[in-house]
Backbone as CSV, one residue per row, in Angstrom:
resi,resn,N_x,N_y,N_z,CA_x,CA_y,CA_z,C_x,C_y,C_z
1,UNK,-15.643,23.791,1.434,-15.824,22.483,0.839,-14.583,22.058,0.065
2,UNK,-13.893,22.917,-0.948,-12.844,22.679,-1.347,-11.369,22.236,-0.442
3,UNK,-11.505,23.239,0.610,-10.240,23.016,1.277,-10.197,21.153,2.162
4,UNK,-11.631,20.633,2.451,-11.761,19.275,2.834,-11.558,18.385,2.047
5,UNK,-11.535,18.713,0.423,-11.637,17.755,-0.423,-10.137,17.398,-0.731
6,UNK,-9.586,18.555,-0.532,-8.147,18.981,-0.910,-7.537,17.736,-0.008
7,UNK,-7.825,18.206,1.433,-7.214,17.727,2.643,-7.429,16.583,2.573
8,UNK,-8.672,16.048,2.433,-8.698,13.785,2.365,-8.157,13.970,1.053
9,UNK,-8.009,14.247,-0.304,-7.119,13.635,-1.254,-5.689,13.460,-1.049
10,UNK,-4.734,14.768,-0.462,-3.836,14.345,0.634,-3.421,13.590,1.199
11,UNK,-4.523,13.509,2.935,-4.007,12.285,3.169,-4.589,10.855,2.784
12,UNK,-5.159,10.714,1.779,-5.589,9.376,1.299,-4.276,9.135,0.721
13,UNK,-2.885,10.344,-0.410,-2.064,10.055,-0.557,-0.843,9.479,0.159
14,UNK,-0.910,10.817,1.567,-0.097,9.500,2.820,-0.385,8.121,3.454
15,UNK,-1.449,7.901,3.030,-2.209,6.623,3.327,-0.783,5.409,2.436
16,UNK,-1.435,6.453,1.370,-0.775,5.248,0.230,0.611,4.848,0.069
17,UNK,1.055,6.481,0.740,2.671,6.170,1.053,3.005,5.237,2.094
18,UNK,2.370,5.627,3.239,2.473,4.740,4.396,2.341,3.391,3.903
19,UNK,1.491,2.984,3.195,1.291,1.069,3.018,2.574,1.020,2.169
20,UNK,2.849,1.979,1.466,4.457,1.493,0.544,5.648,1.557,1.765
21,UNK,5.730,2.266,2.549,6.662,2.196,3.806,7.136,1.233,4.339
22,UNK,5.211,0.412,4.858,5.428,-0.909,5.971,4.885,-2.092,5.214
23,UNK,5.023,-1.883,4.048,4.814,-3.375,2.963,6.147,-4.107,3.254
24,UNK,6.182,-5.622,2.730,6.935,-6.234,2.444,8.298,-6.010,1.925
25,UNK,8.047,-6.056,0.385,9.329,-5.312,-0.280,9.575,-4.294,0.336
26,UNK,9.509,-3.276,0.894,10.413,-2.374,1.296,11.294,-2.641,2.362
27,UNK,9.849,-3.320,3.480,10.492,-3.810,4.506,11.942,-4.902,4.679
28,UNK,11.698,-5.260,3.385,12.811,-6.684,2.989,14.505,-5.558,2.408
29,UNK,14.030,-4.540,1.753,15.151,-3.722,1.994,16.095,-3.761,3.390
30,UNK,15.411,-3.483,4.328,15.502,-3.008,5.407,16.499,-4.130,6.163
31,UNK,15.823,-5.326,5.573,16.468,-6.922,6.723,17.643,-6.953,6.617
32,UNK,18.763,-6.458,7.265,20.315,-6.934,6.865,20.978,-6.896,8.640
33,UNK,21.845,-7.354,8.769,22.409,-7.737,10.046,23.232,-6.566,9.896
34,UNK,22.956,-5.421,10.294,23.604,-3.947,10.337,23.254,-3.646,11.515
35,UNK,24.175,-2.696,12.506,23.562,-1.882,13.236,23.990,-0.491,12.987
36,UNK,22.655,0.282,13.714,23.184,2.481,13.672,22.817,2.557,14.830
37,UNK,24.151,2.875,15.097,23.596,3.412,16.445,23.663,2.283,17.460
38,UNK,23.812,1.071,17.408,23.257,-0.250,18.120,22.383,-0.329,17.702
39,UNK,21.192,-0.059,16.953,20.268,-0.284,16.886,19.719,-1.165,15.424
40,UNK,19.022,-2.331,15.552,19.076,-3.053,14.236,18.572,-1.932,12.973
41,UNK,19.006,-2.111,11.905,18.979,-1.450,10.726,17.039,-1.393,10.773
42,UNK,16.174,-2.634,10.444,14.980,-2.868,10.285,14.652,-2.512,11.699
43,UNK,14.753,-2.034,12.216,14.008,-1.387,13.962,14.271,0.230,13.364
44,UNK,15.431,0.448,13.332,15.567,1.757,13.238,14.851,2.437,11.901
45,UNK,15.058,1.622,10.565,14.234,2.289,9.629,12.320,2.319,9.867
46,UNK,11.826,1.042,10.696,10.828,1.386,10.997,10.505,2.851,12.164
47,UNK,11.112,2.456,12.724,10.794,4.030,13.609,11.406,5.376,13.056
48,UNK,12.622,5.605,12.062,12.469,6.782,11.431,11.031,7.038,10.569
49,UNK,10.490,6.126,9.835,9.609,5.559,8.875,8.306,6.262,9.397
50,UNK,8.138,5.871,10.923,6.869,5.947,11.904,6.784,7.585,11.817
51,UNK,7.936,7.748,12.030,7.952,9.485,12.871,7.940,10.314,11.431
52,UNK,8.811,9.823,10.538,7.711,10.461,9.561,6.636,11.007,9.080
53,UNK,6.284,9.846,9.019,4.674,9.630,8.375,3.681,10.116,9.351
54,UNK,4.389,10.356,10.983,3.353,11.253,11.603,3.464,12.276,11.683
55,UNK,4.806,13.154,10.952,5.176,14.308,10.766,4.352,14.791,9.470
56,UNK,3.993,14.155,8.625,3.958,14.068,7.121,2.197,14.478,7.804
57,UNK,1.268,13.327,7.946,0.156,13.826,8.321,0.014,15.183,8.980
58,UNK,0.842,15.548,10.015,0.345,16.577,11.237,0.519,18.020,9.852
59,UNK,1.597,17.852,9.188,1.601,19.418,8.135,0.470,19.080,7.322
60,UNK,0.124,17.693,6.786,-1.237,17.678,5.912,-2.540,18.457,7.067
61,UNK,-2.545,17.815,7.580,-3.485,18.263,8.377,-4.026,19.775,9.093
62,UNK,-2.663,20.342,9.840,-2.129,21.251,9.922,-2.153,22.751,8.992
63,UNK,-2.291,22.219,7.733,-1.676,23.227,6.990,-2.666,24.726,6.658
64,UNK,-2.269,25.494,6.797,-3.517,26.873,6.861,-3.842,26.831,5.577
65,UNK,-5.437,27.214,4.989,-5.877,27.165,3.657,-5.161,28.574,2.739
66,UNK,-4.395,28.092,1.731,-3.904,29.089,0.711,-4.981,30.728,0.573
């Protein structure tokens, strides 16, 4: 019971990160006529951003109980 409670307080926290990620203001960081790579600055920070945050869940999720 503990180790489930553990695990949704977690990711309810990546939840919360994630909406700070693909909000506005951050996203408005992001807007500048740059490229990496060729690739627009706001394309590329969303998809580092993405692969993150599904990296970030899979170890929450993932993770063996202490």
């Amino acid at each position: 019971m503990y180790r489930s409670r553990l695990t949704t307080q977690r990711l309810a926290a990546v939840f919360l990160l994630g909406c700070l990620l693909f909000n506005y203001p951050v996203l408005a960081l992001f807007n500048k006529a740059v490229a990496v790579f060729g690739i627009p600055l706001l394309y590329a920070y969303i998809f580092l951003a993405w692969f993150g945050f599904i990296l970030l869940v899979a170890v929450v999720v993932e993770r063996r109980p202490d």
